[in-house]
VODOVEX-634424 format. One record per residue (C-alpha): residue in three letters; x, y, z. Coordinates in steps of 0.02 Angstrom, whole numbers, padded with zeros to 5 digits, always signed. Each point is the difference from the previous one (the first is absolute). Example, Ala and Ser with C-alpha at 12.3 -4.5 7.8 and 13.67 -1.06 7.14 Angstrom:
// residues 2
Ala+00615-00225+00390Ser+00069+00172-00033
This chain:
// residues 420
Unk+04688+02195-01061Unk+00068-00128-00131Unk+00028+00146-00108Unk+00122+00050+00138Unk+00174-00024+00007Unk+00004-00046+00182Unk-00120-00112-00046Unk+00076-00181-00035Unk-00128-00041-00141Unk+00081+00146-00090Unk+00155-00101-00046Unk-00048-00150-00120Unk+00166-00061-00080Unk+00019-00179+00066Unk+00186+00011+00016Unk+00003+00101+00151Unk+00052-00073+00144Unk+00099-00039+00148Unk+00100-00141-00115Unk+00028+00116-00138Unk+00039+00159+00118Unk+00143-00113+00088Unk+00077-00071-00122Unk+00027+00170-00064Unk+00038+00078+00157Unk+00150-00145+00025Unk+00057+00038-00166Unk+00014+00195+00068Unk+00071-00052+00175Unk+00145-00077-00086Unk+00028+00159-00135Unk-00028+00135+00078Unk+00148-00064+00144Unk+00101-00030-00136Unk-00030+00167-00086Unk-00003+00100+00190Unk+00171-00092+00042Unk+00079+00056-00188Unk-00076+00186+00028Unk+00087+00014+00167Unk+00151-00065-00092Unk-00008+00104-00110Unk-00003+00170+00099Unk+00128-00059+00092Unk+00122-00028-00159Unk-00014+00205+00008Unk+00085+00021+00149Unk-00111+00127+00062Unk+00091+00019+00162Unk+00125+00095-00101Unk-00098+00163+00029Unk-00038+00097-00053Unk+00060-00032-00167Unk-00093-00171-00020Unk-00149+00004+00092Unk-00154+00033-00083Unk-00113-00034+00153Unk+00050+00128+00139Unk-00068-00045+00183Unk-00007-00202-00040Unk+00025+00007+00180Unk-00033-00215+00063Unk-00037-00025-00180Unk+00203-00009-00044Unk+00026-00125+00120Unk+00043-00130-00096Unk+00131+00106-00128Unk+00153-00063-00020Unk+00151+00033-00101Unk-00030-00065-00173Unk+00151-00142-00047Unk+00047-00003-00164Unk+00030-00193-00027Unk-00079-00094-00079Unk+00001+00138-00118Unk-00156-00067-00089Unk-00094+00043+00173Unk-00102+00133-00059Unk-00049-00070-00133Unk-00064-00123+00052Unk-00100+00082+00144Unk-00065+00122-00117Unk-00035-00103-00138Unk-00107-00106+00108Unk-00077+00131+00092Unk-00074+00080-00160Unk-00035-00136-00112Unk-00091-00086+00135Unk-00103+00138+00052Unk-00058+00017-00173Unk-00037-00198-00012Unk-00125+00030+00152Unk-00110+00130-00053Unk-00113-00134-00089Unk+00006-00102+00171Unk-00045+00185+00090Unk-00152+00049-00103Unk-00070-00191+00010Unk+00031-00009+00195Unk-00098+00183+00016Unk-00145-00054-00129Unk-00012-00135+00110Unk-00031+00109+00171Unk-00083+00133-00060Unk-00175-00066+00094Unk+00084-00003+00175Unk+00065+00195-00037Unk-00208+00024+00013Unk-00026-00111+00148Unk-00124+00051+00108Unk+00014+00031+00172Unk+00172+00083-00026Unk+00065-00100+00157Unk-00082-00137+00088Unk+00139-00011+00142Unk+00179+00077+00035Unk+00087-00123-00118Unk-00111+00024-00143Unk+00032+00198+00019Unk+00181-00033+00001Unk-00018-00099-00159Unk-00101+00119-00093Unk+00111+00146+00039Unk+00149-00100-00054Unk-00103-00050-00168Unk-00015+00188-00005Unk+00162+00045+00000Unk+00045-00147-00073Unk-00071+00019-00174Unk+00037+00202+00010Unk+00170-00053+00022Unk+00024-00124-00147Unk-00073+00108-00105Unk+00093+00124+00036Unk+00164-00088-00008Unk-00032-00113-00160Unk-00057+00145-00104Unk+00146+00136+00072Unk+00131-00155-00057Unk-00077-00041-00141Unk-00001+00214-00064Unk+00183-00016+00066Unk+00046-00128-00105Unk-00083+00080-00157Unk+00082+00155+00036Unk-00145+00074+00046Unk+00012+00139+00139Unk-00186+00048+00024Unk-00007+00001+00182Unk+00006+00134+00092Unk+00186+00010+00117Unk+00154-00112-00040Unk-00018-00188-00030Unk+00114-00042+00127Unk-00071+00045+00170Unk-00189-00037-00073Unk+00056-00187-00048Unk+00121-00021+00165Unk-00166+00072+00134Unk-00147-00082-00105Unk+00101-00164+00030Unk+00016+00003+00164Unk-00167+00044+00025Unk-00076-00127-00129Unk+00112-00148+00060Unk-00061+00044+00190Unk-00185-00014-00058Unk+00073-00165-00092Unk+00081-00085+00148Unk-00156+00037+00122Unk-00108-00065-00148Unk+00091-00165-00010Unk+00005-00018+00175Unk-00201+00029+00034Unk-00069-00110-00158Unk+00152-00138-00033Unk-00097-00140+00104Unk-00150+00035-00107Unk+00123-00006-00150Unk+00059-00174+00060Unk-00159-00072+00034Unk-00075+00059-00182Unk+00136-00089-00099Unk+00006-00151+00097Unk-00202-00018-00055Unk+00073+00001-00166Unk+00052-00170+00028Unk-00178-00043+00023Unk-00117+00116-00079Unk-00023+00018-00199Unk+00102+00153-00070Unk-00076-00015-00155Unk-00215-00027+00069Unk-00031+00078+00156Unk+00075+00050+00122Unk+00075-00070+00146Unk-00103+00046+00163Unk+00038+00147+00085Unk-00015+00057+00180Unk-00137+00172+00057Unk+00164+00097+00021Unk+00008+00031-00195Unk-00170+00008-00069Unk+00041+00131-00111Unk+00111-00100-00131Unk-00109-00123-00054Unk-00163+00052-00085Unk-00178-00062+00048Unk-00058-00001-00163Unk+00149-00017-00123Unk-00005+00044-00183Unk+00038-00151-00145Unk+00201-00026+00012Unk+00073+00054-00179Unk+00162-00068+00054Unk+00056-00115+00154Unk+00105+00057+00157Unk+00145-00118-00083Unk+00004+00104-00168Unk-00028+00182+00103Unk+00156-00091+00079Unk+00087-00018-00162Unk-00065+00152-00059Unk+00087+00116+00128Unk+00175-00114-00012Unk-00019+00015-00168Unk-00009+00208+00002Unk+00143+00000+00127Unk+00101-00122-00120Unk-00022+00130-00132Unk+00050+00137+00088Unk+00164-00080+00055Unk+00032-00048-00191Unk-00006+00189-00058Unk+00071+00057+00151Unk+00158-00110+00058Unk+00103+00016-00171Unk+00053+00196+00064Unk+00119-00091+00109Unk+00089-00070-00115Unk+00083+00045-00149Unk-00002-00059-00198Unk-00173-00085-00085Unk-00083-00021+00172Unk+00020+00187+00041Unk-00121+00005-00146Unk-00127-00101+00081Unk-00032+00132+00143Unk-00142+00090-00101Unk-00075+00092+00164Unk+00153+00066+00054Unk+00086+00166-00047Unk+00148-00058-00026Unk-00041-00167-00075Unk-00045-00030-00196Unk+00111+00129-00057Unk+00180-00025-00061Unk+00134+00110+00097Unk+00114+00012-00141Unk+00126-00081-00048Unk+00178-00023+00006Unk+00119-00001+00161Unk-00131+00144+00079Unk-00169-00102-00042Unk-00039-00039+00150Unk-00158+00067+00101Unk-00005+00172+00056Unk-00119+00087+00114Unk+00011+00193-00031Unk+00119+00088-00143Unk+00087+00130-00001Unk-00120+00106-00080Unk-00121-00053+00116Unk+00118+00040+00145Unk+00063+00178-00107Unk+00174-00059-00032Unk+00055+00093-00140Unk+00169-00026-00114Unk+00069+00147+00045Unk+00038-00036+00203Unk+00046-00187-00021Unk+00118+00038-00141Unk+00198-00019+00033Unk+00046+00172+00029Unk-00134+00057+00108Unk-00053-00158+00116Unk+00119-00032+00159Unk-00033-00105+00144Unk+00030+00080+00163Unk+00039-00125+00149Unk-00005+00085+00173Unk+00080-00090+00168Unk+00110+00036+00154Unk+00138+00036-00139Unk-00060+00124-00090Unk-00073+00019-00156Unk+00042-00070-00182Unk-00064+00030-00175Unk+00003-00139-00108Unk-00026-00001-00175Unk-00055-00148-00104Unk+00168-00016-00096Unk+00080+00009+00199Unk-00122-00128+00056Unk+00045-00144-00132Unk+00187+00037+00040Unk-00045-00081+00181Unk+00007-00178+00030Unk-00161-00057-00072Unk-00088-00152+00049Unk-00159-00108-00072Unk-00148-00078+00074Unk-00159-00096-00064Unk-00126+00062+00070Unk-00199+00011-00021Unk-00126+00150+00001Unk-00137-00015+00106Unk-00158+00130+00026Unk-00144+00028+00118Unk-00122+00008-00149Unk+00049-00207-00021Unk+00118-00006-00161Unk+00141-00059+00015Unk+00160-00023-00117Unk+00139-00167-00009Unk+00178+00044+00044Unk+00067+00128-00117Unk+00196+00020+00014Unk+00052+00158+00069Unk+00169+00105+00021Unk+00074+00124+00086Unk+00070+00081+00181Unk-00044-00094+00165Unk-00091+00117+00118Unk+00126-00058+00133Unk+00140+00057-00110Unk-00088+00172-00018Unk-00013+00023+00180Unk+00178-00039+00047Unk+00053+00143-00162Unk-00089+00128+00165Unk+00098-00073+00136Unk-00108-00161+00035Unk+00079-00178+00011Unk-00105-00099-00112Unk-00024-00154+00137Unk-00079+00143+00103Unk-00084+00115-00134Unk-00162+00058+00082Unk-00170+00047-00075Unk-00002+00102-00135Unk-00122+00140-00073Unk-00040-00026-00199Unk-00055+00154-00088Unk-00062+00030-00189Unk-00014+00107-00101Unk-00169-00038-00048Unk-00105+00170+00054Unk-00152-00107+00067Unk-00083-00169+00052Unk+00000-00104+00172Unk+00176-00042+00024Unk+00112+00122-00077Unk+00097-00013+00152Unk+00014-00183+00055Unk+00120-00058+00164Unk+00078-00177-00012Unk+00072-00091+00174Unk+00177-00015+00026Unk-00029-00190-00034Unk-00042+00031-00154Unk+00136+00124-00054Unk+00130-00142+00072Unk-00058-00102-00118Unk+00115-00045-00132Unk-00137-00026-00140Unk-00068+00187+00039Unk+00036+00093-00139Unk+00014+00185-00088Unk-00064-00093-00156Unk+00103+00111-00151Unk-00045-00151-00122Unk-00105-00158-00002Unk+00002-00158-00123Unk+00172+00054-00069Unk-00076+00190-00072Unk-00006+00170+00101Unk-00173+00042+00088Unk-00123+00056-00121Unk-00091+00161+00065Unk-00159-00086+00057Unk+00113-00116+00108Unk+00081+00133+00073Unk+00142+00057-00091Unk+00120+00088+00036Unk+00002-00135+00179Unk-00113-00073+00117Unk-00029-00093+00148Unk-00008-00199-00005Unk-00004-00101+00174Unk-00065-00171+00013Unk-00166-00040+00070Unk-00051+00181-00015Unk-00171+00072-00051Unk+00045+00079-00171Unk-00048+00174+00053Unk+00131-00019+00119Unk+00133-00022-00161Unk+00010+00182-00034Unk+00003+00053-00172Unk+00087+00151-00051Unk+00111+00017+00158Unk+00078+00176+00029Unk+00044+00000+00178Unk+00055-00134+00117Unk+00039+00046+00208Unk+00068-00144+00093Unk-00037+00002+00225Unk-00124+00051+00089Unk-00167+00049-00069
C-alpha cells in the first residue's frame, strides 16, 4: 500500500503540510477576491445590459445582478481594474501550482468522506481545483491571444467563475479555522525542522516517513514569491508605455515597439488584421452615416473637421491587461453628433457604434447615454496633433473615458443615436 497514492507513506517531501498549505491558501484567499472582484468589474465595464448588442453571455439570468452602468470618471478606471486583474492573475500562478503540489495527497484520501462535512469539502476541492484550472489557463490563452477553447471566451470565463468562486467561498468557509489554527503553530513550531504538530483531521499532509529536505519550507517560501515576483516583472510593463513597456517579455503586446511618432502608441488589431483596405477609408469613398429621430446625415471626413472639434486625454485600456498613458485626442463630441439627428446633447441617449471591420467580437459595440454626454467622448479624427493612422482607426473612431478599448470602435461607418 505505500506504493499507493492514497497511501500517506507515498508522499515523502518534508515540506508538506498544514503550515505550508495555509500560508499558501491565505495568500490565495486574498488574490483570488481581488482578481474575482476586478473580473466582475470588468464585465460590467461592457454594459452587457445593452442587448443585445453587448452581451456576450445570453441567459446570465441572477448572474447580472450586480451590473451596473459603467461611469466614465475617473477615466483611468479601467485601467486600473484591468491592469490589476491580469497582471495579478499572472503573479499567482506560481502561488497556484505550489498550493496544489501541496494537496495533491488529500485529492487520494481514503475513505472519500468520513462524515457530511468532509463530503462537502471534498466536492468543493473537486470543483474547486476543476475550476481554477479552468479559469487560470482560459485567462492566461486570453491574454496570449490564444483562442483554443472551444465556444467564446466570454461566457466560458463569466460561468467558470461563478462556479469556481462558489466552490472557493464554501472552501474557505469549511477549512479557515484549521487555516487559523496552523499558522498560529507557526509561532511555536520550527518552519525550518519539523513540523509543528498537527491534529488526526489532516493526516494526509505530513509524511510518516519523510525524505532528506533539499531545501527548507522558508526558501520553498522564497522560492514561490520569488517565481511570482518574476512574473509580475515581465508582465506589468504592458501597462505602461516607453522603456518599461519593454520589460513585459510574456506579454503580447509587451517587448515590442509600436512605432513611433504621434501614432506609436500600442495597438491591438490592424487594419489588415481587421481587412480595412485603402480603398474604403480613403476621402472620396468613406462617409459616416449618423441615424436618430431626425433623420439621417452623411458626413464626410472633410465635413466632420469643419464641426466644432474638441480634445481630450485620454488612456487605452484592454481586457487582455495592456494598457496605454493618455494620448491626446481630437475631434466631434458624440453629444454633438446626436443633437446634428434631432437630439439635445444634455439628453443624447445610447448610441449604436458600427465598423466597418467585416469580423471579430465587437464590430458593433453600444455605449450608455452617460457616456455619449460626456464631453471628453470623442469621434477621434486625430490624436497627438497628427490624423489617425489606419491601425488606430483612421478615417475616425470612438474614444470615451473609462471604456474597455474594444468598446473605442475603430473604423466607424455608422452611428444610430435612441433606442437600441
Amino acid at each position: 500500500m505505500e506504493r499507493s497514492p492514497s497511501s500517506p507513506a507515498f508522499w515523502r517531501s518534508p515540506l508538506r503540510g498544514p503550515w505550508f498549505t495555509s500560508l499558501l491558501g491565505v495568500v490565495l484567499l486574498a488574490g483570488i477576491t481581488v482578481l474575482f472582484a476586478t473580473g466582475l468589474l470588468s464585465y460590467a465595464a461592457y454594459n452587457p445590459d445593452l442587448s443585445p448588442v453587448n452581451d456576450k453571455t445570453p441567459d446570465k439570468g441572477v448572474l447580472g445582478f450586480y451590473l451596473f452602468p459603467w461611469p466614465t470618471d475617473p477615466p483611468w478606471l479601467y485601467r486600473l481594474t484591468q491592469g490589476v486583474h491580469v497582471t495579478l492573475g499572472i503573479a499567482l500562478v506560481p502561488v497556484l501550482l505550489a498550493k496544489l503540489w501541496s494537496v495533491v495527497p488529500r485529492l487520494f484520501q481514503l475513505p472519500p468522506a468520513r462524515s457530511v462535512a468532509h463530503a462537502l469539502e471534498r466536492l468543493s476541492l473537486l470543483l474547486l481545483v476543476g475550476g481554477v484550472l479552468f479559469e487560470f489557463v482560459t485567462g492566461v490563452l486570453n491574454i496570449q491571444l490564444d483562442y483554443v477553447f472551444p465556444g467564446s471566451f466570454y461566457p466560458l470565463h463569466f460561468y467558470g467563475a461563478w462556479v469556481f468562486f462558489a466552490a472557493f467561498a464554501v472552501h474557505v468557509v469549511l477549512r479557515a479555522p484549521t487555516a487559523v489554527r496552523n499558522l498560529r503553530r507557526m509561532r511555536t513550531g520550527d518552519e525550518e525542522g519539523a513540523p509543528p504538530p498537527v491534529s488526526a483531521e489532516e493526516p494526509s499532509l505530513v509524511s510518516p516517513n519523510p525524505a532528506e529536505p533539499t531545501v527548507s519550507r522558508r526558501g520553498a517560501v522564497w522560492l514561490v514569491g520569488g517565481g511570482s515576483l518574476l512574473l509580475l516583472g515581465t508582465t506589468v510593463g504592458q501597462n505602461f508605455d516607453g522603456p518599461a513597456r519593454r520589460t513585459a517579455l510574456l506579454a503580447p503586446h509587451g517587448g515590442a515597439e509600436p512605432g513611433s511618432g504621434p501614432n506609436g502608441f500600442q495597438i491591438n488589431k490592424t487594419a489588415a488584421a481587421r481587412g480595412i483596405s485603402a480603398a474604403e477609408t480613403s476621402e472620396e469613398a468613406w462617409r459616416l452615416v449618423v441615424t436618430g429621430p431626425a433623420g439621417t446625415v452623411r458626413l464626410s471626413r472633410a465635413e466632420l473637421a469643419q464641426l466644432p472639434l474638441h480634445s481630450a486625454a485620454l488612456p487605452i485600456a484592454c481586457v487582455e491587461g495592456w494598457s496605454t498613458s493618455d494620448q491626446w485626442w481630437r475631434g466631434v463630441r458624440l453629444r454633438d453628433l446626436a443633437a446634428l439627428v434631432g437630439h439635445a446633447p444634455e439628453t443624447a441617449p445610447d448610441v449604436l457604434v458600427e465598423s466597418l471591420q467585416r469580423h471579430g467580437a465587437f464590430r458593433r459595440a453600444a455605449l450608455r447615454a452617460n457616456q455619449v454626454r460626456d464631453p471628453r467622448s470623442l469621434l477621434a479624427l486625430d490624436v497627438n496633433g497628427e490624423r489617425l493612422s489606419p491601425d488606430h482607426g483612421y478615417p475616425a473612431r470612438i474614444i470615451v473615458p473609462a471604456a474597455p478599448g474594444v468598446l473605442n470602435t475603430k473604423w466607424v461607418a455608422r452611428m444610430t443615436f435612441g433606442e437600441l
